[in-house]
C-alpha positions in Angstrom: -5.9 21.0 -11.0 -5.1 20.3 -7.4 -5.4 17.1 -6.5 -8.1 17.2 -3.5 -10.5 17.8 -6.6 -11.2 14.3 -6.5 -14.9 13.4 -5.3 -13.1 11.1 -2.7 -9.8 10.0 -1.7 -8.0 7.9 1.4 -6.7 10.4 3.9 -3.9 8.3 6.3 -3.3 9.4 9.7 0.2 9.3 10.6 1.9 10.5 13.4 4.8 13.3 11.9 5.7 11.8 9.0 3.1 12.6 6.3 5.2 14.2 4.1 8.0 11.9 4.0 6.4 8.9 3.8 4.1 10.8 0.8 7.4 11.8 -1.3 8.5 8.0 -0.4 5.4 6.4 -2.2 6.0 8.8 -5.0 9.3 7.2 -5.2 7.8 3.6 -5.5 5.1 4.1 -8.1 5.7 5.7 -11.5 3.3 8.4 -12.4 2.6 10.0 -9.1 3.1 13.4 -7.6 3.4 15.4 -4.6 0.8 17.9 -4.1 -0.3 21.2 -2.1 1.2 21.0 1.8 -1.2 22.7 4.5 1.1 23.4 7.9 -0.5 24.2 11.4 -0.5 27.8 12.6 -0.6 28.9 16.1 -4.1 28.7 16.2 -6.0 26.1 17.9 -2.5 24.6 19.7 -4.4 24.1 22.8 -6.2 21.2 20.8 -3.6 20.1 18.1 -0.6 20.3 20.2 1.8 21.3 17.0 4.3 23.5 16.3 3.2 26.3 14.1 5.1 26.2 10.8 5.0 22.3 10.9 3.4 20.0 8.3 -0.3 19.4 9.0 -1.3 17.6 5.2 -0.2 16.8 2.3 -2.0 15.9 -0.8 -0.2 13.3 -3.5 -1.4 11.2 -6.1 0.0 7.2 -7.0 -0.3 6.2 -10.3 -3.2 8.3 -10.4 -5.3 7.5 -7.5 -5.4 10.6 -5.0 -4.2 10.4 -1.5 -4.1 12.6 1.8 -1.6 12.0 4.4 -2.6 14.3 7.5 0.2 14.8 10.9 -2.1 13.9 13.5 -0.5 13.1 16.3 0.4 9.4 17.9 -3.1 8.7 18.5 -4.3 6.4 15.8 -2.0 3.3 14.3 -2.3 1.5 10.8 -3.9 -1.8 11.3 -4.4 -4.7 8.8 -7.8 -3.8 8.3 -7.2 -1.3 6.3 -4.5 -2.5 3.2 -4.0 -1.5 -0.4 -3.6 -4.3 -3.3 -1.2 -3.7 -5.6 -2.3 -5.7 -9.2 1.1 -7.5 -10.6 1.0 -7.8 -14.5 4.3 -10.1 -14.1 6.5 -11.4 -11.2 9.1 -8.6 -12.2 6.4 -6.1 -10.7 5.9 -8.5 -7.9 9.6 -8.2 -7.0 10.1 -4.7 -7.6 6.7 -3.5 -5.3 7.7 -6.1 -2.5 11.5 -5.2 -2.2 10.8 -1.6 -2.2 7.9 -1.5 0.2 9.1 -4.0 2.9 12.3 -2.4 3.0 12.3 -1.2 6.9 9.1 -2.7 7.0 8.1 -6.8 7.6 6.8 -9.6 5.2 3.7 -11.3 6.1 2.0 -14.3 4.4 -0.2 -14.3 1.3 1.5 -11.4 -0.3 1.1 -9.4 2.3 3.7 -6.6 4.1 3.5 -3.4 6.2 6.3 -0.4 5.3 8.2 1.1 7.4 5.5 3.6 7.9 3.1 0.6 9.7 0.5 0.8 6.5 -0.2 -2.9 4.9 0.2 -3.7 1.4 -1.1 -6.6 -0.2 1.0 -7.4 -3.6 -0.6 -9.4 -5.8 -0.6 -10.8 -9.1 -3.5 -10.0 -11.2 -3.3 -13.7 -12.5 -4.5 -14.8 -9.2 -7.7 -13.9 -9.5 -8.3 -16.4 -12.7 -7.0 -18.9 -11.0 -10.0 -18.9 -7.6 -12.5 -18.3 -9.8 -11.6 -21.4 -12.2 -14.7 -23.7 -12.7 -12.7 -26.4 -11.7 -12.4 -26.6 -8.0 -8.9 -29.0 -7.8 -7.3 -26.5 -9.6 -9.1 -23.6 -7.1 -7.7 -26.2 -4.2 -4.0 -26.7 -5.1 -3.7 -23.0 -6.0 -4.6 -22.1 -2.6 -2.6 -24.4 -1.4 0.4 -22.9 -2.6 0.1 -19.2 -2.1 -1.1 -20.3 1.6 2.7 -21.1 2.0 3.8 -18.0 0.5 5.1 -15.0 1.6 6.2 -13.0 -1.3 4.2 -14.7 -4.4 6.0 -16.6 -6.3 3.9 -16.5 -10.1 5.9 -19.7 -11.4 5.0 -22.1 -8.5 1.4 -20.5 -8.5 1.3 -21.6 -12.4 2.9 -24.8 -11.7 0.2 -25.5 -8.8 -2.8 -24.2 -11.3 -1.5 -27.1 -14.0 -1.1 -30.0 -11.3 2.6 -30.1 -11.6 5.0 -30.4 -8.6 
């Protein structure tokens, strides 16, 4: 089954490099898979200003969720306002997801990067999310206190922080 059969499905705009960076995702997460490539033809080069024979889209799939990656042209950047989270069982999946997406790419705070492709990631550990939504607000306060100084998170210190001890 091809893997457009999905009902819906993010398609990224990216400039030439749709197929490379789709065969490097399917390097970083296990279970995925490259997909059916589309290329442009000679028609309608007046409006997309490629060369016939070249990549035009490319379907993949990460770890199950279905992806698009279409050769637009420069016209259209990533931007923070559009990220993917990544949901960290253990701080060896933190490491492993940080190191291989920001390589060639920048950090940013709160567990979040950009690849070398510009797209954002935001790599999280699932354990997080008990922690803000604790009844107890203290424990809510010093948590966020912590990954607020984070770049990469750090699942130790954010446990330390949770329990009140420096």
């Amino acid at each position: 089954m091809p893997i457009a059969a999905s009902k819906m499905n993010p398609c990224l705009w990216f400039d030439t490099e749709a197929e490379e960076a789709a065969k490097f995702y399917c390097s970083v997460f296990k279970n995925s898979r490259m997909g059916r490539i589309s290329r442009y033809v000679d028609e309608g080069q007046e409006i997309h200003g490629k060369e016939a024979g070249s990549v035009m889209a490319v379907e993949f799939e990460l770890d199950g969720q279905p992806f698009a990656g279409l050769n637009g042209g420069p016209h259209f950047k990533f931007s923070e306002a559009i990220s993917f989270q990544i949901h960290c069982d253990d701080q060896k999946e933190i490491d492993y997801f940080w190191q291989k997406l920001s390589q060639g790419g920048s950090e940013g705070p709160c567990g979040w990067l950009k690849d070398k492709f510009g797209l954002s990631w935001q790599v999280v550990p699932k354990i997080l999310y008990e922690m803000l939504i604790d009844p107890d607000p203290a424990k809510v306060k010093r948590v966020t206190k912590a990954f607020l100084q984070m770049k990469k998170f750090d699942i130790a210190a954010l446990e330390r922080a949770y329990a009140g001890k420096p």
